[in-house]
N, C-alpha and C positions, 0 to 999 in steps of 0.2 A: 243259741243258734237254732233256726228253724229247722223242717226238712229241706233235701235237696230240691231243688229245680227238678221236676222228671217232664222228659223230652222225647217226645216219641218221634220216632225214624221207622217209618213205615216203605217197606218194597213190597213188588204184588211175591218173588223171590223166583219165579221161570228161567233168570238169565244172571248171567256173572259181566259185570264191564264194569268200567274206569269208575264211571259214576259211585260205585257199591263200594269198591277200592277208595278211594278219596272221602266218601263220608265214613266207612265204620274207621278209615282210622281217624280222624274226627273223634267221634265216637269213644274209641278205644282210649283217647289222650286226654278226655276230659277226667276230670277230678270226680268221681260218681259223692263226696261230700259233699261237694254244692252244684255239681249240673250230673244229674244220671239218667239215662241214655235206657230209653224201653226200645231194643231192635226187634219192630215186627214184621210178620211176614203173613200174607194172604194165603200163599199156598206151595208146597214142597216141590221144590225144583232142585238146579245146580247151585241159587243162592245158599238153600239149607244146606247142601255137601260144605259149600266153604263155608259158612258160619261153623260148623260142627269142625271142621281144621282147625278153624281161629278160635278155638275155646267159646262163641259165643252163641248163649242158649236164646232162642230168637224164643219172642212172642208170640201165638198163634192168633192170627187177625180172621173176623168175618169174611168169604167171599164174598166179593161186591162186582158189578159190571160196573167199570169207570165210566162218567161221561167222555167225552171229546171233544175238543174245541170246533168240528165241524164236524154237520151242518148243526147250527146254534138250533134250529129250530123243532131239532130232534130228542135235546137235551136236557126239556123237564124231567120227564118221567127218570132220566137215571139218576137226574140230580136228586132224587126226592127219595129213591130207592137208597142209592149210595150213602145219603144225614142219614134213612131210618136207620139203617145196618151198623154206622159207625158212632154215631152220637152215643149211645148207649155204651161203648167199648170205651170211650175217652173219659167219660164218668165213671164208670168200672174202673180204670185204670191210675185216677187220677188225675189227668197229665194236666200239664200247667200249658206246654209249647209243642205244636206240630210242626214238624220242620223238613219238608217234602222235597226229594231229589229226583225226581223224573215224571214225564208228563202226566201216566196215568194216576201216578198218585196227589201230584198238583190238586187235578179236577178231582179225584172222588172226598181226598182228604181235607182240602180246602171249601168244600159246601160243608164239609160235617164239621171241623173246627169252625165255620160261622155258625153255625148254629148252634153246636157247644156254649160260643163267646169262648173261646180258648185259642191265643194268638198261633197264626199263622205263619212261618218261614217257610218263601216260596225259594228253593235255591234252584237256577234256570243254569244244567248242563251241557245242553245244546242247544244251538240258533235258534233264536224265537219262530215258530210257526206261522206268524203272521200277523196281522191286525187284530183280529179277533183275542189276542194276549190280554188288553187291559180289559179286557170284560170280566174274565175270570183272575185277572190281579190283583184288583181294586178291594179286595177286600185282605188282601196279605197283608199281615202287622208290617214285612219287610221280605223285600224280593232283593235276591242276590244273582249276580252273575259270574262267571269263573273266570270270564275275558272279557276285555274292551269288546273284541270280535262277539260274544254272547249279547251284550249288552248294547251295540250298535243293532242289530238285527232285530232290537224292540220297538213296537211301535213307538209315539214318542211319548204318548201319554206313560206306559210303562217305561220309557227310557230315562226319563227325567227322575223318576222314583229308586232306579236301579242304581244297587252299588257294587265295584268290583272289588271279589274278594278271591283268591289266585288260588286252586287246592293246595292242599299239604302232601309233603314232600319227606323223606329221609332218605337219608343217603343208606343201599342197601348193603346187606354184607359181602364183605369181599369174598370173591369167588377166585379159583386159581383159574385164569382162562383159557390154559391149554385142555385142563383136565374137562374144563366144562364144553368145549371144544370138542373132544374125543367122546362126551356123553351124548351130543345131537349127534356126531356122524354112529356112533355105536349106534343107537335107535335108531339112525336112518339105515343101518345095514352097509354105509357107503365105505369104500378100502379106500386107499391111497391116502391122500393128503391137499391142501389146497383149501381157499377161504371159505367159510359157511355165512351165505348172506341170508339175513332172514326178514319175514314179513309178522308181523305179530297184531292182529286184530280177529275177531268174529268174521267172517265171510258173509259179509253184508254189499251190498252196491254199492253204498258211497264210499267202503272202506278200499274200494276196487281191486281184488284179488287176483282176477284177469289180466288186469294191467300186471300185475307183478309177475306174474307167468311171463309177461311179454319180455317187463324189464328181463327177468333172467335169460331170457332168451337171446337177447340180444347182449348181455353181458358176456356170455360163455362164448359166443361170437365175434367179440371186440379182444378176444385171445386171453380170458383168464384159464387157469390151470384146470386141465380136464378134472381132477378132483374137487374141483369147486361147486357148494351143495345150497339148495336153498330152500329151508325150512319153512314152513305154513305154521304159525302156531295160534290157534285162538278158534272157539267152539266153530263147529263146522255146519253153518247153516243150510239146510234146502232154501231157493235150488244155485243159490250160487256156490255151495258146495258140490253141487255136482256136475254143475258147467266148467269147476275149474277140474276136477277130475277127468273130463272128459277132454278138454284141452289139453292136460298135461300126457292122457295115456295117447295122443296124435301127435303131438310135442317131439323138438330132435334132444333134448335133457332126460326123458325116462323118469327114474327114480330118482335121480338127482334132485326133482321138485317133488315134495310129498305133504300131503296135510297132515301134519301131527296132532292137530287137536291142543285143547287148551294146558296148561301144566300149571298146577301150585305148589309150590311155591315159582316161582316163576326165577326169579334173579338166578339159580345156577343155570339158566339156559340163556336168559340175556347176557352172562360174561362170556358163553362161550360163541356169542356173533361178533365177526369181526366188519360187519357192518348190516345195519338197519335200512330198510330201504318202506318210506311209508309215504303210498299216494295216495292214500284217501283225502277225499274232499271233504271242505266245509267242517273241521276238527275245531270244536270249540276252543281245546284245551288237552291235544293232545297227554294222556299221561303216561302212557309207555315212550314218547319223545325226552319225557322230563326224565325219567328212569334210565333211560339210556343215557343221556348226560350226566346224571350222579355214577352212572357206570361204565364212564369212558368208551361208549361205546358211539364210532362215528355213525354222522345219520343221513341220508337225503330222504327230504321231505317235501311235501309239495307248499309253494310259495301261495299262501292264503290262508285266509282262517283265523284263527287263532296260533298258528305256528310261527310266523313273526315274531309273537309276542314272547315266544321260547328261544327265539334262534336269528340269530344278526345273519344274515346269508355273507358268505368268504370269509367269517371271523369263525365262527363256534358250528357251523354246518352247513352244506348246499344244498338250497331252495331250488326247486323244478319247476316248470310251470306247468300245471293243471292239468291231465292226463297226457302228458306228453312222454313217452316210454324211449325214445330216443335221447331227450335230455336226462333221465334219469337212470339211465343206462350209460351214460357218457360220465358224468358225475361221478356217480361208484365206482367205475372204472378207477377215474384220476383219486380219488380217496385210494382204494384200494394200493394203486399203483406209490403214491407220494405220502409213506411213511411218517414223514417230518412234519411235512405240512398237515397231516392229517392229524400227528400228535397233539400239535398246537390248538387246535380246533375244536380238540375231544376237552383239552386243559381250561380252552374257554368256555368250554359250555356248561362245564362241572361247576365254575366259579359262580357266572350267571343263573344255574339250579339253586346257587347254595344263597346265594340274596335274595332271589324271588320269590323262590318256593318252599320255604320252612313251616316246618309244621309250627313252630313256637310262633311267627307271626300270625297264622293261620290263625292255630288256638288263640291267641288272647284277644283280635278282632270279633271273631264267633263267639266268643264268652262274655264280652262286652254288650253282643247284640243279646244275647238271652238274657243276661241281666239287667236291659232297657225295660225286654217285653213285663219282668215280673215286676215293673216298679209300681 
């Protein structure tokens, strides 16, 4: 038996989101006897804190300025810079497969694996940028997408080439959800009693944060229990972290809304929400929606995207439509309120996580494509 496959998975390592979550465990599932996994990283961020949590000693990579798909005609010189700096590291390193999960590493990684000659995995996490896609696709051994919704938003020349492949999923550990319950209102300082609806993304624009101020606003309005709290969890970006700060301290909620910031391990704080409230637009492949489903945890979410593709709306969860803070506040109410119906609903969504979303399907698709590229 030869050596393994070794597969580099390069981040620039600035930022922690779904994307990082979904490949290293990838990553982590592989067999390192016959596909092993170089995680590197450009440069020290929040990515190294969690690699350093999860046992995993990342690579140190060249800084590089990535190119970008626009304007095209800006993009010699970083393309040329980006091959010098990298071409050299993938010969240094070996590697047989680059297999790149978010944009800036697409462009920079994808000129240096062509000119390596060291096959290319373009995996495309969010909506395609635009036309200008197959320009810099055209040379990937194999472009994957994580949703129909991903892979409709390619041009077609990239579309026809693209295959969906659905992240990977485990059902997390059980959590007791009273006690994980009483750990967000402890950290929020909150007394009494009463449900904790939570938002759990980066505080980004499209993930609309503001809106969720709204929703709660109008939730605790539609008569839920003055104890009723609602947690901000995920890195708190300028400046729509401090547009929603500012909203919140004019707001008739108080502390009741508060930005927590991101938490790892995450799952003892997802048991203790007895509902998910997530309007962010344009979600490839939601994966704290899928999270919530392995963890009975009811959800409304906005009707688009790639969240169809997670969610039957009236069966397994209700769909809202697209900034609308009125319906999505009406929604959670009735969840909140109908116990039974809402059971049903969490029961569906768990089943539908546990078909679609498996790591073991995951894996042996992905194992399959790397052992095309070394044929």
């Amino acid at each position: 038996m030869g050596r393994p496959l070794r597969i580099l998975f390069p981040y620039v390592g600035d930022t922690v989101g779904g994307s990082h979550v979904s490949s290293l465990t990838l990553a982590k599932a592989l067999d390192p006897m016959r596909h092993e996994v170089v995680v590197g990283v450009h440069e020290h961020g929040l990515l190294t804190d969690y690699l350093a949590r999860e046992g995993i000693e990342p690579q140190p990579l060249p800084r590089v300025h990535p190119p970008k798909l626009r304007p095209r005609w800006r993009q010699p010189l970083r393309i040329r810079a980006a091959a010098a700096a990298l071409v050299p590291t993938l010969r240094a390193l070996k590697i047989d497969v680059v297999h790149t999960h978010d944009q800036r590493m697409h462009l920079a990684w994808g000129v240096a694996a062509r000119a390596a000659r060291v096959p290319h995995v373009w995996h495309q996490r969010t909506p395609s940028p635009g036309r200008d896609l197959p320009v810099f696709t055209r040379d990937a051994a194999h472009l994957i997408a994580v949703s129909r919704f991903v892979r409709k938003s390619f041009a077609p020349a990239a579309r026809a080439e693209a295959e969906v492949v659905y992240n990977p999923f485990t059902a997390p550990p059980e959590h007791d959800a009273a006690a994980s319950r009483s750990l967000i209102r402890t950290e929020m300082g909150a007394t009494g009693d009463g449900p904790v609806v939570g938002f759990v993304s980066n505080l980004t624009d499209r993930k609309r944060p503001l809106l969720f101020v709204e929703i709660a606003e109008r939730m605790a309005g539609a008569g839920l229990p003055a104890g009723a709290v609602f947690p901000m969890f995920g890195e708190a970006r300028p400046p729509l972290a401090d547009a929603v700060a500012a909203r919140v301290a004019v707001g008739p909620l108080g502390d009741r809304v508060q930005i927590m910031g991101p938490r790892f391990p995450f799952a003892p704080y997802l048991a203790g929400l007895d509902l998910l409230i997530a309007p962010a637009r344009h979600e490839a492949l939601g994966r704290t929606l899928i999270e919530a489903a392995f963890a009975g945890v009811p959800v409304v979410a906005t009707d688009e995207g790639g969240t169809p593709e997670i969610f039957d709306h009236g069966r397994s969860a209700l769909l809202a439509p697209p900034d609308d803070a009125g319906a999505f506040a009406e929604a959670g109410v009735r969840l909140l309120s109908e116990p039974d119906r809402t059971a049903a609903m969490t029961a569906a969504a768990r089943a539908d996580a546990e078909s679609r979303f498996s790591l073991a399907t995951h894996l042996a698709r992905m194992e399959e494509i790397y052992d095309g590229l070394s044929r």
